[in-house]
C-alpha positions as a Markdown table, in Angstrom:
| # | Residue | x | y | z |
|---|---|---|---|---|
| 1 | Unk | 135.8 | 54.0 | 40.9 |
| 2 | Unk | 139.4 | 56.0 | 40.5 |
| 3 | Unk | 140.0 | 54.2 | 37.4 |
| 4 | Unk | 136.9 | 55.8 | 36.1 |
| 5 | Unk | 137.7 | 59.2 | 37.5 |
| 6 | Unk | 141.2 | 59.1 | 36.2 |
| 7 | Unk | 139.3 | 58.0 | 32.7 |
| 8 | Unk | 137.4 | 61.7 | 32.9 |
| 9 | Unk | 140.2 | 63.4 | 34.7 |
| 10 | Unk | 142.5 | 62.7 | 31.1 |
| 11 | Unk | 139.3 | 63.1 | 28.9 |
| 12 | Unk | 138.8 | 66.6 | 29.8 |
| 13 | Unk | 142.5 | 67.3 | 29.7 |
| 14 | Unk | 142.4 | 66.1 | 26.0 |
| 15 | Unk | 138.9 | 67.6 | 25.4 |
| 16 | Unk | 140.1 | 71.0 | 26.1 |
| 17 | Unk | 143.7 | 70.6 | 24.2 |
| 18 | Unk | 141.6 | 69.6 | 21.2 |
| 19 | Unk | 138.3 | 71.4 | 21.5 |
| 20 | Unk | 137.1 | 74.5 | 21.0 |
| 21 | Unk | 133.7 | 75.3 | 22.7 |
| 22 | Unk | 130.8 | 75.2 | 22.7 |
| 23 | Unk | 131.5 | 72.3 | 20.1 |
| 24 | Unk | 129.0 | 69.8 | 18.4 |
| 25 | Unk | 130.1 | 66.6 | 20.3 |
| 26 | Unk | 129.9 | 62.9 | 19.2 |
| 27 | Unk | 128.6 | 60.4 | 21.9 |
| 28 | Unk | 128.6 | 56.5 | 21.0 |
| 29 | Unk | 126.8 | 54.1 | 22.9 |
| 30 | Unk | 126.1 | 50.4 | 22.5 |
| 31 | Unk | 123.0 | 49.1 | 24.2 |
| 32 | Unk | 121.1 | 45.4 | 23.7 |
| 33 | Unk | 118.1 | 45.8 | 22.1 |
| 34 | Unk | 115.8 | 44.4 | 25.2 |
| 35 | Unk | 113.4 | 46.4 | 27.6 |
| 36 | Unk | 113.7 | 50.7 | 26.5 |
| 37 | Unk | 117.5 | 51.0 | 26.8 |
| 38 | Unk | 117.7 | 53.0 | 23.7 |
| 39 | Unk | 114.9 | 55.7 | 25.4 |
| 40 | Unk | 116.7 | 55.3 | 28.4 |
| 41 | Unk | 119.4 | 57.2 | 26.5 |
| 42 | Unk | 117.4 | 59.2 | 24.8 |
| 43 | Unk | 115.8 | 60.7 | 28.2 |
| 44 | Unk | 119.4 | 62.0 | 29.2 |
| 45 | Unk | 119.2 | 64.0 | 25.7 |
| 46 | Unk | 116.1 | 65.2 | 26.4 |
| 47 | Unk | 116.2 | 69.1 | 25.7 |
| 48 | Unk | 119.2 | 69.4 | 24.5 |
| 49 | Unk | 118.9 | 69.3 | 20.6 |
| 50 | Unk | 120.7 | 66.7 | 20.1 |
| 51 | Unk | 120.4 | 64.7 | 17.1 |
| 52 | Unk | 120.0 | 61.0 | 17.5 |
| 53 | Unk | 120.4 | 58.3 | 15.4 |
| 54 | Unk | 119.9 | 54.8 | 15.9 |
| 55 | Unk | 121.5 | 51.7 | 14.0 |
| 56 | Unk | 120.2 | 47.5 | 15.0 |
| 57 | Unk | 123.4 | 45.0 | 14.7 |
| 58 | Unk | 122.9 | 42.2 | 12.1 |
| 59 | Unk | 121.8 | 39.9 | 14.7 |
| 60 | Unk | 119.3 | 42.3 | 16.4 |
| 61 | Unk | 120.6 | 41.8 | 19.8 |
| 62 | Unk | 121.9 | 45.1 | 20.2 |
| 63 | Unk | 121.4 | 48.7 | 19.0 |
| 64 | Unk | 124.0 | 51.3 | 18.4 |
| 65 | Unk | 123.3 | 54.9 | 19.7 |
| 66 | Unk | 125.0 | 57.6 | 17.9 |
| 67 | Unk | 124.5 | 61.6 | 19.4 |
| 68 | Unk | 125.3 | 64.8 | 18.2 |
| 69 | Unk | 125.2 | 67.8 | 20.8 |
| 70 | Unk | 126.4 | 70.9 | 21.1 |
| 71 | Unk | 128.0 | 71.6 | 24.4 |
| 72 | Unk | 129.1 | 74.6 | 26.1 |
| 73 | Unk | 132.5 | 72.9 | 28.2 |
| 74 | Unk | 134.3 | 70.2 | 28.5 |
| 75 | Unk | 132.3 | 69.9 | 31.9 |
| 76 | Unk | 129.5 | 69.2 | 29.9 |
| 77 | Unk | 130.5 | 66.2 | 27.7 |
| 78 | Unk | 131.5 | 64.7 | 31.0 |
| 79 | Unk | 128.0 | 65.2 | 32.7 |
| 80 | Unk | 126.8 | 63.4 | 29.9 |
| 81 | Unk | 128.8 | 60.3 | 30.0 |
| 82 | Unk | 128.0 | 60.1 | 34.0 |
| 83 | Unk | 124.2 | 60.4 | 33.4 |
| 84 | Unk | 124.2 | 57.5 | 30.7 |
| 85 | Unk | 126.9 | 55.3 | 32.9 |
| 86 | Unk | 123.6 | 54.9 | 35.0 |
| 87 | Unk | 121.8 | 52.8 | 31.7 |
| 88 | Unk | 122.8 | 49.4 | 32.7 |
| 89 | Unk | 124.6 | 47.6 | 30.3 |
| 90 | Unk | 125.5 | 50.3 | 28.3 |
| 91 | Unk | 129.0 | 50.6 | 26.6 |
| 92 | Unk | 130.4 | 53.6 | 25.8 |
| 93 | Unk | 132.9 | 54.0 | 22.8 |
């Protein structure tokens, strides 16, 4: 668990040396294609006007997740990586 805070601890260091917000931010997400992973995702981006677009792999095992929001902070972007930690499985990129 403190890796994964120091992972968001340096994230928002670099998010707010390099950002200026609110900002449209790009969110990545691998998740396999089984059971509703992908609206399990989704769900998190639920009102937010995000723009979501999803992409199968060749084989058709998994399904790429790419997400466009706007955010207000840094703050933000982070909330949003917490929430979809919580999709099992999922990896972030």
């Amino acid at each position: 668990m403190k890796d994964r805070d120091n992972f968001y601890k340096k994230l928002k260091v670099q998010l707010d040396e390099t950002t200026i917000f609110p900002a449209d931010y790009l969110y990545k997400f691998i998740v396999t294609a089984e059971g509703n992973k992908v609206q399990e995702v989704e769900k998190i981006f639920d009102n937010s006007g995000a723009v979501i677009e999803t992409k199968k792999s060749r084989t058709g095992k998994y399904i790429s997740v790419s997400i466009v929001v706007n955010l207000p902070s840094s703050e933000k972007v982070i909330e949003y990586y917490k929430e979809a930690e919580k999709v099992e499985g999922i990896i972030s990129l």
